[in-house]
C-alpha positions in Angstrom: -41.7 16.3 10.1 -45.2 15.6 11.8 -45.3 11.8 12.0 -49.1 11.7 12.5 -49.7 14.0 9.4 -48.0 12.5 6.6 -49.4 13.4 2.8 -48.0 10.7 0.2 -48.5 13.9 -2.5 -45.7 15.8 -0.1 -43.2 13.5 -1.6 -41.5 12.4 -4.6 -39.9 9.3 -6.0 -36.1 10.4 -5.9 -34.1 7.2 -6.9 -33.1 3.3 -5.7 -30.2 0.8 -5.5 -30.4 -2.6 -5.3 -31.9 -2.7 -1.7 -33.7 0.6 -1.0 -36.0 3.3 -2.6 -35.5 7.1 -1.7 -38.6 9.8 -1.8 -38.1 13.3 -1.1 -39.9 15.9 0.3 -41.0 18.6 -2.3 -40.4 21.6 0.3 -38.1 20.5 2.6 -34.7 19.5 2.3 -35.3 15.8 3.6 -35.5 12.5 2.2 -36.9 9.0 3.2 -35.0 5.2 2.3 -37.5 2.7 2.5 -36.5 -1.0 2.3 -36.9 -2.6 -1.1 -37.4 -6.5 -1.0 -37.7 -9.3 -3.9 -41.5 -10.5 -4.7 -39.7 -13.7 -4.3 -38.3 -13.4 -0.5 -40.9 -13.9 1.9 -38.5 -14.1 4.4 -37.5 -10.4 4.5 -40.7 -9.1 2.7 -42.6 -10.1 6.3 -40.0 -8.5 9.1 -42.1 -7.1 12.0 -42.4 -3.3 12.9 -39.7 -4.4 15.3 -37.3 -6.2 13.6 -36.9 -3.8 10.4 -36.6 -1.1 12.9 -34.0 -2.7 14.4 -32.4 -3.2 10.7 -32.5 0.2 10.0 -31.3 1.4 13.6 -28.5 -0.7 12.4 -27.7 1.1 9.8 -28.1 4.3 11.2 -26.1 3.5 14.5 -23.3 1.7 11.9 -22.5 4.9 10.3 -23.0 7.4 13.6 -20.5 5.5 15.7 -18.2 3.9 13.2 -18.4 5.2 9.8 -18.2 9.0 10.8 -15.4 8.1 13.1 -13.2 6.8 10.3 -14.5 9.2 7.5 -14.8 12.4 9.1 -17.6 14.3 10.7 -18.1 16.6 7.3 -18.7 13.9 5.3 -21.1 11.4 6.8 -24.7 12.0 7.6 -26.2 9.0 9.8 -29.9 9.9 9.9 -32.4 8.6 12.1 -34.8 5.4 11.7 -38.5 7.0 12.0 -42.0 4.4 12.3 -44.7 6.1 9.9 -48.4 5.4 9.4 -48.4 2.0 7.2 -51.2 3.9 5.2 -48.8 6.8 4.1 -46.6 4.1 3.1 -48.9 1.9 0.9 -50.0 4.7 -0.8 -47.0 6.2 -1.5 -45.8 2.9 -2.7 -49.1 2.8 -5.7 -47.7 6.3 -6.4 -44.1 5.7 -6.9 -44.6 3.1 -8.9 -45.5 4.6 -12.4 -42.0 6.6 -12.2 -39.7 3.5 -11.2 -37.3 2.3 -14.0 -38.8 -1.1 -15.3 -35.2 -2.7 -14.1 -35.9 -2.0 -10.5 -39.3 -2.7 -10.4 -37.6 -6.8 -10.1 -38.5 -5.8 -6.2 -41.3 -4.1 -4.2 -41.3 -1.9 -1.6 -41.7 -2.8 2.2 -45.2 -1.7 2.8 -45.3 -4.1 5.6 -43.6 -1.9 8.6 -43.6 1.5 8.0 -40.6 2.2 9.0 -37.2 4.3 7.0 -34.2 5.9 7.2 -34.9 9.9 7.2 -31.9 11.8 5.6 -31.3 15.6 5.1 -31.0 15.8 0.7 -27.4 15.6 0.1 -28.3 17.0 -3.4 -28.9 20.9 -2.1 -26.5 22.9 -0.3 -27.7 24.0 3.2 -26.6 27.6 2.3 -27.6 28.1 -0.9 -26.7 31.4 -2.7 -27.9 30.4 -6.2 -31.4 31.5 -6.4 -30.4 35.1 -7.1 -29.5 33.9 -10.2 -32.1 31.5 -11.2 -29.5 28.5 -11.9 -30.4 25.5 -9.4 -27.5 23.2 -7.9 -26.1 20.5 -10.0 -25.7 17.7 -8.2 -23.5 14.5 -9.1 -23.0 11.0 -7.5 -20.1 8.9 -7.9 -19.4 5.3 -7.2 -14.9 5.5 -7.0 -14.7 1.7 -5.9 -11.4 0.1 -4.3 -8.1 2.6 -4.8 -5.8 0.2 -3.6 -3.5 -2.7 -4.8 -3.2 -5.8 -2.1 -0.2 -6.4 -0.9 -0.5 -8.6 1.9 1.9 -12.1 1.9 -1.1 -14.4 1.6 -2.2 -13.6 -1.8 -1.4 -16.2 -3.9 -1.8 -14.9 -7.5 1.0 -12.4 -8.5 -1.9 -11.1 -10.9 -3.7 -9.7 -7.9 -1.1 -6.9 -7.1 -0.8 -5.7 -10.7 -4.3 -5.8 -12.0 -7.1 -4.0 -9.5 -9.9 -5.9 -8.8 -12.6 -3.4 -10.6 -10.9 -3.9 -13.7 -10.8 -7.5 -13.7 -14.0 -7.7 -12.2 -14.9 -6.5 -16.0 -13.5 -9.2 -17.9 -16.2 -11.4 -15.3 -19.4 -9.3 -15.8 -18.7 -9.3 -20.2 -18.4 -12.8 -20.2 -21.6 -13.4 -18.0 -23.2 -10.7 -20.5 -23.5 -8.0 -17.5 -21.7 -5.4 -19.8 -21.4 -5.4 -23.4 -17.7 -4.5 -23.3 -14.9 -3.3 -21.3 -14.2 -0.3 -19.3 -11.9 2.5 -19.5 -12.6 3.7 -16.1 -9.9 2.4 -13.3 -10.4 3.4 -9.9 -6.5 4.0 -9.1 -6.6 6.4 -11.4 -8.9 8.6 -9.3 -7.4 7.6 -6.1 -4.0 8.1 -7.2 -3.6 12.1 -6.2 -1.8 12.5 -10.0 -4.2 16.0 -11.1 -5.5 14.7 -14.5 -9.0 14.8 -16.1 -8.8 11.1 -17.6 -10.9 9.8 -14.8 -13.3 12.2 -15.0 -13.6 12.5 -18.7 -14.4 8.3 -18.5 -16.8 8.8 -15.9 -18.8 11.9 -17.3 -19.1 11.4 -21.0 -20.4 7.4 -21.8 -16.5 6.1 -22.7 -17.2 4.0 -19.9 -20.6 2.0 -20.4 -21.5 1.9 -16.9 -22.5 5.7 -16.9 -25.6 5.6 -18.5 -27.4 6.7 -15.6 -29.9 10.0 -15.6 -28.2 13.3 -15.1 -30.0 15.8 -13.3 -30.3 19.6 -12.8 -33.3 21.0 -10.4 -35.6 18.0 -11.3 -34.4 17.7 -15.2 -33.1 14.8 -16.7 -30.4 16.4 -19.0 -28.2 13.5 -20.0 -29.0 10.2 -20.8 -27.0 8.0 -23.1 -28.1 5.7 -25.1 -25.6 4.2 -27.0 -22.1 5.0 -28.4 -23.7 6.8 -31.9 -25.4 9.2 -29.1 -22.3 10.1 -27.1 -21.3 13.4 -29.1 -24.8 14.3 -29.6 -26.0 13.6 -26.2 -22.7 15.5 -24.6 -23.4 18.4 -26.8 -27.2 18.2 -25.4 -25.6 18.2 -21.6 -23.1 20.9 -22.4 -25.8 23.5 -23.8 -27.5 22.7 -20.4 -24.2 23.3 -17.9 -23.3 26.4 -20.2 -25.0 29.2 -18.2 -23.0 28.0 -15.2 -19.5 28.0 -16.8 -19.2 30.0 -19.9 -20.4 34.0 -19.5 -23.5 35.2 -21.1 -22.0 36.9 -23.7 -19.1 34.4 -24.6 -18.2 33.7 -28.7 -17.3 30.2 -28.1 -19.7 28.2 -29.8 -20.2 24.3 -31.1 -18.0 21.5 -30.7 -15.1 23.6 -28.8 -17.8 24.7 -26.5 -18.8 22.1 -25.6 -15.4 20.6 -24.3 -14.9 23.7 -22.7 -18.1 23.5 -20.2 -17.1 19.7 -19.9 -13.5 20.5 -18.7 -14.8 23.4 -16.4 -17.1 20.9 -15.0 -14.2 18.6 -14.1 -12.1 21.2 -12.9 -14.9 21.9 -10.1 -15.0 18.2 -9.6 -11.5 17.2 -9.1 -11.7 20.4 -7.3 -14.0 19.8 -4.7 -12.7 15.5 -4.6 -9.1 16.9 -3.4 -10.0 19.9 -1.0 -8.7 19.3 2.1 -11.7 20.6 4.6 -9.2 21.0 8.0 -6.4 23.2 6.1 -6.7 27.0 5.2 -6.9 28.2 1.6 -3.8 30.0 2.2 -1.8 27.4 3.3 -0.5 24.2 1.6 -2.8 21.4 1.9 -0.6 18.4 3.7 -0.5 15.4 2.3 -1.2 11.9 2.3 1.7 9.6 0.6 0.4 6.1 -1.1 2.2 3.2 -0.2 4.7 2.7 -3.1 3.1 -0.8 -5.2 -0.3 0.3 -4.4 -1.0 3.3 -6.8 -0.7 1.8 -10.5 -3.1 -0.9 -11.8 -1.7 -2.1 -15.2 -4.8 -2.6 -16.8 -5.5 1.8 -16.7 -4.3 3.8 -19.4 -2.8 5.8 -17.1 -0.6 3.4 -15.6 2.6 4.6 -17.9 1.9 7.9 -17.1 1.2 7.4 -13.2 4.6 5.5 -13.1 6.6 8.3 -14.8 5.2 10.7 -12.3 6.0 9.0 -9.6 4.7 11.5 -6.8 1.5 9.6 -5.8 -0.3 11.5 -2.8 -3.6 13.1 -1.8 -4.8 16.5 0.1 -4.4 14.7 3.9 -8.3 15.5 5.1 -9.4 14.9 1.6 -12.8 12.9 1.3 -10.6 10.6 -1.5 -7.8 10.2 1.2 -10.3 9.4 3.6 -12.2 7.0 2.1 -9.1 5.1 0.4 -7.6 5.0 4.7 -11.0 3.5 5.7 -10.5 1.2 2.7 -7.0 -0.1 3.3 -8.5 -1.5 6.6 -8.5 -4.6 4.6 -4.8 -5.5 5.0 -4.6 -9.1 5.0 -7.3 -9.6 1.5 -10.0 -11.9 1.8 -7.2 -15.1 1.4 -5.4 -13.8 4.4 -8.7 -13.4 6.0 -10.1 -16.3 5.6 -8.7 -18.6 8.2 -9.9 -16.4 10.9 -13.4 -16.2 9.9 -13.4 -19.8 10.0 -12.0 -19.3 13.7 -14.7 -17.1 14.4 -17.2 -19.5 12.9 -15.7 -22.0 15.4 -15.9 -20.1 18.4 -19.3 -19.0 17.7 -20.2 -23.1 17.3 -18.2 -23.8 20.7 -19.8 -20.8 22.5 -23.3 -20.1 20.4 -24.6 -17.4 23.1 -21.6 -15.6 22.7 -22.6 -12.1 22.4 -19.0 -9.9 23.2 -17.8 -10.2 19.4 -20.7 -7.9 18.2 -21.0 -9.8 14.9 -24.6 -8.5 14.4 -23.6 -5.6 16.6 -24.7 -3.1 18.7 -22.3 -0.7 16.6 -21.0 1.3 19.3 -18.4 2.6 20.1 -17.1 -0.9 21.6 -17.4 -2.4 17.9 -15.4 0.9 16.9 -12.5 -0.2 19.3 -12.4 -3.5 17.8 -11.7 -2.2 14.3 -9.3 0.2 15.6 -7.4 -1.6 18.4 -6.9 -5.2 16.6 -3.5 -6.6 17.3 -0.9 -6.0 14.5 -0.1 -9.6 14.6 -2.0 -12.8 15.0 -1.3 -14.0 18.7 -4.2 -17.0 18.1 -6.6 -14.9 19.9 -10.2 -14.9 18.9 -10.1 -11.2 19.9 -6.8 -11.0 17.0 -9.5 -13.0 14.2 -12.7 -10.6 15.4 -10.9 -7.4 14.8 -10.0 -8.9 11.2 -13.3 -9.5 10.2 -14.7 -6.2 11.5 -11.7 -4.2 9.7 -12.8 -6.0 6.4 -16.4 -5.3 6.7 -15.8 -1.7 7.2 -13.2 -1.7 3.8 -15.7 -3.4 2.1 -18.2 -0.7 3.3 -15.7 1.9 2.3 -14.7 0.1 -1.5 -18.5 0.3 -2.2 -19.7 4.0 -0.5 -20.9 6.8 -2.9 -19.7 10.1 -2.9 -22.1 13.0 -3.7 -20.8 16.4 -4.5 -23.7 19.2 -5.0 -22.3 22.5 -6.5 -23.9 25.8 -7.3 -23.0 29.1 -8.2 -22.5 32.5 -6.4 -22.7 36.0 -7.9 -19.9 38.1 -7.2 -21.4 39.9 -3.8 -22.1 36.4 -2.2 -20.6 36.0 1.0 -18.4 32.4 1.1 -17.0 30.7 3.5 -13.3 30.3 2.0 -13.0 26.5 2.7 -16.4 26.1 0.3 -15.4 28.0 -2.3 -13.7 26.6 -5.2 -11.8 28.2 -8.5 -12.4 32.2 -7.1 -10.0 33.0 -10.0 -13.1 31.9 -12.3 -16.8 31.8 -12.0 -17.6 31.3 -8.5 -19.3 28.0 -7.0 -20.1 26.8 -3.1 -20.5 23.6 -3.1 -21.0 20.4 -0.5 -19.2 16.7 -0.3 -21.2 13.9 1.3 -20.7 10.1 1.5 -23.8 7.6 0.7 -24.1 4.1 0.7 -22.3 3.2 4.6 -24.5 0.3 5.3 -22.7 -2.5 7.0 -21.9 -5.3 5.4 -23.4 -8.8 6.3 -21.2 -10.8 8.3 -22.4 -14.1 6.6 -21.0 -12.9 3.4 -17.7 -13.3 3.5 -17.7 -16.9 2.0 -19.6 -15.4 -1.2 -16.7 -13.0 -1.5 -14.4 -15.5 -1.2 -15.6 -17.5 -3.9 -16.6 -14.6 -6.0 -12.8 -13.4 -5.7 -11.9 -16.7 -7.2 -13.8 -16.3 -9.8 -12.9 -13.0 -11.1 -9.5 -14.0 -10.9 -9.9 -16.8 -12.7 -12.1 -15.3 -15.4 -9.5 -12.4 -16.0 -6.8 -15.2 -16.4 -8.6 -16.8 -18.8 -9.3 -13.5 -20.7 -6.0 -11.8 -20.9 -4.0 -15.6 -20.7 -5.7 -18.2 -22.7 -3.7 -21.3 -22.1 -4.8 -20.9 -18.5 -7.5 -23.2 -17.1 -8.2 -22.8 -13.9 -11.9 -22.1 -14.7 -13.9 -24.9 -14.2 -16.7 -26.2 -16.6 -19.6 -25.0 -14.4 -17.9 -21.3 -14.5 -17.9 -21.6 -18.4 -21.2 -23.2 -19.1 -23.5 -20.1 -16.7 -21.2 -17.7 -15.3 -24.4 -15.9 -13.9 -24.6 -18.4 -11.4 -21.2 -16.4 -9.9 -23.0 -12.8 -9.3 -24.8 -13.5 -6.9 -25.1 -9.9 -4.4 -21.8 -8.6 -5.6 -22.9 -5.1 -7.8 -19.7 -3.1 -8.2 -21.0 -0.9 -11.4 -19.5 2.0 -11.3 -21.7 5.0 -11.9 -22.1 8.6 -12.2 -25.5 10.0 -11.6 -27.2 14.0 -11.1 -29.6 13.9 -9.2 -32.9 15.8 -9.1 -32.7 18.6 -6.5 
């Protein structure tokens, strides 16, 4: 990519989350992330070339030398911060503009520094073999959230290691007006190893309100609901789309059944690729990772009867669900337990403000990496003991809100595979790619608001599911928005235009 040369019709508005905006390039297989700022922060909105350089070498350096460690080399793609002609920028900015969704458009793109995150698009396969066939790679993004139950001795509400924290974070969001209603999606249920479609079935059709994200085939929107009347309409509208790539040219299956057949293919590829264990042979038996007992069952799923009745809970070992529920798990002492040692940090750092060893704002190296792997099992009163705390829980918290994207497309029967990216040979053929988004680190200053935000949501689900208890205080009741501050855990499930 010729820095100096840069033509703002050579690229494409691609997507955005709450604090960037992606373009990608209409040849090549690359992508740009450009910051996004509010109109309202001046602050941020006037960085210097330098300084959001330096934000975005951050974030690039963040998930090179600790991220990729803990998530595995296959998975994580770090990038690399490039400075590009502020001209390109601002006029890519005025032509972006027209496609944005009106509910991003809250914040405006830095046009200021010219600088962004260049990425290889996760949403086409490096070696693809689809074009023979004229089909182009689906590609899918989902948002899993925390697997995990806490179960560390400072928790002080028994509620907490029954009820995961997505699924009261519901009760929070419908009561503020977020979401119109509840969830059937539970995140233990994906994380939990037992082979089931119920996760995916929530998370692909619009059971679960959160979904209504764009689905996207080669640049086409093909699935966008709109409300609950729509859902059979608009899954019959995706299903006629997806049918070439799962259901033979000259099949007799036709309406309502055909449709739930594509579906359930889909899923199969899905759960498929989620639970293929890269490092192990398809001939031999994937090993496997065994959940803590306690931590696999949220009460609130549907599943939960059914997930205790089974009773095997455990996931393909090099997995990228086993992997990112390890790098979760990090946070072992939940933000109670961790509490009192940020507050020793924030003491050392008043006692000894040029203190630059703990690497709160980094470098992330591989000294930071160290740190989050090396912390002492128990707290000897060290500041060393209450840094490697904090840095664990910033990387689970990195971790509980990381996107997985999984691009698939499929082979005719002569195409050479690679056995370990090849899934379901026994039916129509598919290669396909995992890749983890979203591994920005999280701020360090933050850990207060998600102190106060855990409160919240705990109190807001008692409250919901107990009403004689009154914890919540007036302020809570009378503008729960107040409470949402940068916490988004939606939980989505986009396609992507590739």
């Amino acid at each position: 990519m010729e820095l100096d040369k840069m033509d703002e019709n050579d690229w494409k508005y691609h997507g955005e989350g709450n604090k960037s905006l992606v373009v990608s390039h209409v040849q090549h297989a690359r992508v740009l992330r450009l910051l996004k700022y509010s109109t309202e922060d001046d602050e941020n909105s006037h960085k210097t070339t330098e300084q959001a350089f330096r934000h975005i070498q951050n974030i690039v350096d963040y998930s090179k030398n600790v991220m990729k460690p803990l998530l595995g080399e296959k998975f994580v793609h770090n990038g690399e911060a490039v400075k590009l002609p502020i001209d390109f920028v601002r006029q890519l900015s005025l032509k972006v503009q027209r496609e944005r969704p009106e509910s991003r458009c809250d914040k405006v793109m830095d046009t200021f520094s010219g600088c962004a995150l260049c990425l290889p698009n996760l949403t086409q396969l490096s070696s693809c073999c689809c074009f023979g066939q004229h089909r182009p790679p689906l590609c899918i993004e989902i948002k899993p959230k925390c697997g995990f139950l806490p179960s560390s001795r400072h928790v002080t509400k028994e509620i907490k290691s029954k009820v995961c924290r997505f699924c009261m974070h519901q009760h929070f969001k419908v009561t503020s007006g977020k979401w119109k209603r509840l969830s059937r999606y539970c995140p233990l249920d994906l994380f939990s190893g037992y082979v089931t479609t119920h996760p995916f079935w929530v998370l692909i059709t619009a059971e679960s309100h959160f979904n209504g994200g764009l689905k996207w085939k080669g640049g086409e929107c093909i699935y966008s609901c709109k409300d609950d009347a729509d859902v059979l309409q608009d899954l019959d509208e995706l299903a006629q789309h997806l049918r070439p790539y799962f259901l033979p040219s000259g099949s007799l299956i036709n309406g309502h059944q055909a449709s739930k057949v594509v579906l359930n293919e889909l899923i199969q590829v899905l759960m498929s690729a989620l639970l293929s264990s890269w490092d192990c042979p398809r001939t031999v038996e994937p090993r496997k990772t065994h959940l803590p007992e306690g931590r696999v069952t949220c009460e609130a799923s549907i599943l939960h009867r059914d997930l205790l009745w089974n009773g095997n809970h455990c996931l393909p070992k090099d997995c990228v669900l086993a992997k990112i529920l390890g790098t979760q798990m990090h946070d072992n002492l939940d933000i109670e337990g961790l509490n009192p040692l940020f507050r020793r940090v924030e003491q050392h750092l008043q006692d000894f403000p040029k203190e630059s060893r703990l690497q709160i704002d980094g470098p992330y190296d591989e000294s930071f990496l160290e740190k989050v792997q090396n912390c002492p099992a128990e707290d000897d009163g060290s500041i060393e003991y209450a840094v490697g705390k904090v840095h664990q829980y910033r990387v689970a918290m990195t971790a509980k809100d990381c996107s997985i994207m999984i691009a698939i497309a499929p082979c005719g029967e002569d195409d050479g595979l690679d056995q370990n990216l090849e899934i379901q040979p026994a039916k129509p053929r598919f290669s396909y790619s995992v890749s983890i988004l979203d591994l920005d680190p999280k701020p360090y200053d933050s850990i207060p608001h998600q102190s106060r935000l855990d409160a919240k949501i705990l109190n807001y689900y008692l409250r919901s599911t107990q009403p004689n208890h009154q914890e919540v205080d007036n302020l809570e009741l009378t503008n729960p928005g107040l409470f949402l501050g940068r916490d988004r855990e939606d939980c989505t499930l986009v396609f992507h235009p590739v």
